[in-house]
matplotlib code that plots the C-alpha trace (Angstrom):
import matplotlib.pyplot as plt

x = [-100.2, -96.6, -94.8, -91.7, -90.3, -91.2, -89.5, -86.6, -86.6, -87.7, -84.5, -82.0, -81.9, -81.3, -84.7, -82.8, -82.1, -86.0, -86.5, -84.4, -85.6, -89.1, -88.2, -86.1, -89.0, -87.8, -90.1, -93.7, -96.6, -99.0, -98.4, -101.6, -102.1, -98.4, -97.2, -95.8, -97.6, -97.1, -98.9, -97.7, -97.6, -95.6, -92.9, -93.0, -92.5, -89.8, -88.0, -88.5, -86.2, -82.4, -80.1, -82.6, -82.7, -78.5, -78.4, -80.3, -78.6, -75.3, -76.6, -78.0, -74.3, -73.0, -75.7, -74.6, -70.7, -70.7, -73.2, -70.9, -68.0, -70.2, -70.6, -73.9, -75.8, -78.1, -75.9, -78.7, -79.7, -80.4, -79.8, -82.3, -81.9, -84.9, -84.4, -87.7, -88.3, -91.6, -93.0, -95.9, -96.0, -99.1, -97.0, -94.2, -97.2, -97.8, -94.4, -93.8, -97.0, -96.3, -92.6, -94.0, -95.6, -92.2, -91.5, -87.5, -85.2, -84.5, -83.4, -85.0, -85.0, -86.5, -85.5, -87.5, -86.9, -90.0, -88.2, -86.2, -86.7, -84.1, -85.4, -83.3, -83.3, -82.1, -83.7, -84.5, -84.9, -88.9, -89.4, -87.1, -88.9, -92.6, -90.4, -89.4, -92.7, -94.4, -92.0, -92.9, -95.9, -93.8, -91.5, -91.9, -91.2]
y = [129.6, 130.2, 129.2, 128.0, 131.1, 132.4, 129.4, 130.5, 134.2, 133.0, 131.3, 131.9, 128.2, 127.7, 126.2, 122.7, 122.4, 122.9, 120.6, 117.8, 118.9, 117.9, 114.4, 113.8, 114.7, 117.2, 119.5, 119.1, 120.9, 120.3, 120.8, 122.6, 122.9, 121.8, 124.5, 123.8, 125.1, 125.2, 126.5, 128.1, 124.6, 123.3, 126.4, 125.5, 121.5, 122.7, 124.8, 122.5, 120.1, 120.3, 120.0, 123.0, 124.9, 124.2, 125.8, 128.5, 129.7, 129.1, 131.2, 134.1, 134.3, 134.1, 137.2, 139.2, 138.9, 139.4, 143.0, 143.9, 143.6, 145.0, 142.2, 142.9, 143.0, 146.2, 149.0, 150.7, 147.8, 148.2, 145.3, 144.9, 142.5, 142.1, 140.5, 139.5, 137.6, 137.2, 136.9, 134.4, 132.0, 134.5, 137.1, 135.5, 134.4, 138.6, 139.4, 136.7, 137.9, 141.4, 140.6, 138.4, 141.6, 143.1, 144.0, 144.6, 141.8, 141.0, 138.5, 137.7, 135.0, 134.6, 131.9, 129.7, 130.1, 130.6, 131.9, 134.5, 134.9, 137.0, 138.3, 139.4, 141.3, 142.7, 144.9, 147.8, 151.4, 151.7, 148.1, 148.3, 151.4, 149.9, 146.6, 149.2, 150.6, 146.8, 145.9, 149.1, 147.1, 144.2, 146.4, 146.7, 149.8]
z = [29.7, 28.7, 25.4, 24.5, 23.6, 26.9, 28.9, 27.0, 27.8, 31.7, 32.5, 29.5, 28.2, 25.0, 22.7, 22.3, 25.9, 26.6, 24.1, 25.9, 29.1, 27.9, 25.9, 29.7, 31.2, 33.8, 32.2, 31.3, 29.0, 26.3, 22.7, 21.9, 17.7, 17.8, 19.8, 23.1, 25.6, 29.9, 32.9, 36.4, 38.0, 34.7, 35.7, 39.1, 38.9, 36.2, 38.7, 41.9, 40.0, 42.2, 38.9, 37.2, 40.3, 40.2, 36.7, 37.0, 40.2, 37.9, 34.8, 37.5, 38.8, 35.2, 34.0, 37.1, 36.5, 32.8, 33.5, 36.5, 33.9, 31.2, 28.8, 28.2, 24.7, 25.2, 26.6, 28.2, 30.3, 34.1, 36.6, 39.0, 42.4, 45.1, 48.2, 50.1, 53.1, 52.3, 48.9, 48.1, 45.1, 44.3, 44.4, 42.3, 39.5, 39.4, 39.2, 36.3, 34.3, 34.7, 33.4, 30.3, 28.9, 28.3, 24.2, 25.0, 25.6, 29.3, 32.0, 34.4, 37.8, 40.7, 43.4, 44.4, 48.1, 50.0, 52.8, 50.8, 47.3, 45.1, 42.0, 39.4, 36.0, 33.7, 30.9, 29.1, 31.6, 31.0, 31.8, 34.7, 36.3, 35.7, 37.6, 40.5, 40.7, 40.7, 43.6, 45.5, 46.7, 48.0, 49.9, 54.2, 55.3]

ax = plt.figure().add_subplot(projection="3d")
ax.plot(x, y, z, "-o")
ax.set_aspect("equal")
plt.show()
């Protein structure tokens, strides 16, 4: 189960554009004790959505031209892209989880094309080498 807080590091939207997103109903969860709460299929439906899908390609482009011209807000950051022909929703959910456990700030995206998925992030060194050494496993030689 992921949070709001985590929907908002996930895809870089702002906590009152999730929050219209969910009275619009383009995305869905459970307010759990009053605390918003969503699963991997939430996510998923979430992303699915064309005009969501358009935005987040649109923010991913914005992240990777403001770091190429070094607007960035942790100096020490290190971008990471991943291209992979074949990468599994499973695969994705492991990625995702592993990601979550970050403590630094970072970006991250991951497309949601089956047939080539791009992963991108950006983040602190240590969490961008433990990334490296995730995606080792995902690499064909």
């Amino acid at each position: 189960m992921y949070t709001l807080k985590n929907i908002m590091n996930f895809f870089s939207i702002p906590e009152r554009t999730i929050r219209r997103h969910l009275k619009l109903g383009l995305l869905k969860g459970s307010k759990i004790g009053g605390v918003w709460k969503f699963t991997n299929f939430d996510i998923e439906r979430y992303t699915n959505n064309k005009s969501i899908s358009d935005l987040m390609t649109k923010t991913s482009i914005d992240r990777l031209n403001d770091y190429t011209r070094g607007f960035i807000k942790h100096k020490n950051d290190i971008c990471i892209t991943f291209n992979s022909k074949q990468l599994p929703d499973s695969s994705v959910h492991k990625i995702t989880n592993f990601i979550n456990q970050f403590q630094h700030p970072f970006y991250f995206h991951i497309s949601n094309n089956i047939k080539n998925r791009t992963l991108i992030f950006i983040g602190h060194i240590e969490d961008s080498l433990s990334l490296i050494n995730l995606l080792k496993e995902y690499v064909n030689e």
